[in-house]
C-alpha positions in Angstrom: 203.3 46.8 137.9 200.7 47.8 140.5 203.3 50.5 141.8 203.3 52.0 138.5 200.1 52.0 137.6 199.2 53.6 141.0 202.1 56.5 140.3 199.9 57.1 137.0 196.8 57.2 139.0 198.2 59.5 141.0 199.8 62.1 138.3 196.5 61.7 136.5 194.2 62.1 139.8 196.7 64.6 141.4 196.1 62.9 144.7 197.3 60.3 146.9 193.7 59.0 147.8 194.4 56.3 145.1 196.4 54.9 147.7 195.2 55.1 150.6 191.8 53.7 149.6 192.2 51.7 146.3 188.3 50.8 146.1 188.0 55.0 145.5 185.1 54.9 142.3 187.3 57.3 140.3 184.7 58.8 137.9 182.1 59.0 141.1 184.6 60.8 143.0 185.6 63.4 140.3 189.0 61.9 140.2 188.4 61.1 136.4 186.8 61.9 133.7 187.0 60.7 129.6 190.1 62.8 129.1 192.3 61.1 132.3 190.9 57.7 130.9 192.5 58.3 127.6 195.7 59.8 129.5 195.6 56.3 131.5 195.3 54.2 128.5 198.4 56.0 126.8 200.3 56.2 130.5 200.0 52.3 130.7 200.6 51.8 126.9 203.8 53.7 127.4 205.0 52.5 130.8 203.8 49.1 130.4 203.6 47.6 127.1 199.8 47.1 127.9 197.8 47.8 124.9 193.9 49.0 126.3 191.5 49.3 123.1 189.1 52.0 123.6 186.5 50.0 122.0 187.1 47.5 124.7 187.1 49.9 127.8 184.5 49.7 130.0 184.2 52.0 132.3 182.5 49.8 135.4 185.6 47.2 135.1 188.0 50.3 135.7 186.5 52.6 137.7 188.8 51.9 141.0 192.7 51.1 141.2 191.7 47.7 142.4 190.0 46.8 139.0 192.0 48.7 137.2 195.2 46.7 137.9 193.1 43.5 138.0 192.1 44.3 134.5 196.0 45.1 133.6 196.9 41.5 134.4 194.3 40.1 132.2 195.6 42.2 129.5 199.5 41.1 130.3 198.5 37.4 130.0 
């Protein structure tokens, strides 16, 4: 799971520094903005079966790979 979501990251980001320094804050950086978060959402809807509501999305619990995964594996149960 964490391999995937970092491939999506990475197609999203269009960089490797996801990577290579998984604490990277995404939206700080310029990595991501609203658009990428909604193209993440889908990715991991479609990839992982991991419904993210928007509603529920909060963008300081996702805004590095770290916590992004983390937050996944709440979601998976």
């Amino acid at each position: 799971m964490e391999e995937t979501i970092l491939s999506i990251l990475e197609d999203i980001t269009g960089t490797d520094e996801v990577r290579d320094n998984p604490e990277v804050d995404l939206f700080e950086e310029g990595l991501m903005d609203s658009l990428a978060t909604v193209q993440l959402l889908v990715e991991i809807e479609g990839q992982l079966g991991v419904q993210v509501p928007v509603s529920e999305f909060d963008r300081a619990q996702w805004n590095t790979p770290t916590k992004i995964i983390e937050q996944v594996k709440v979601l998976q149960g």
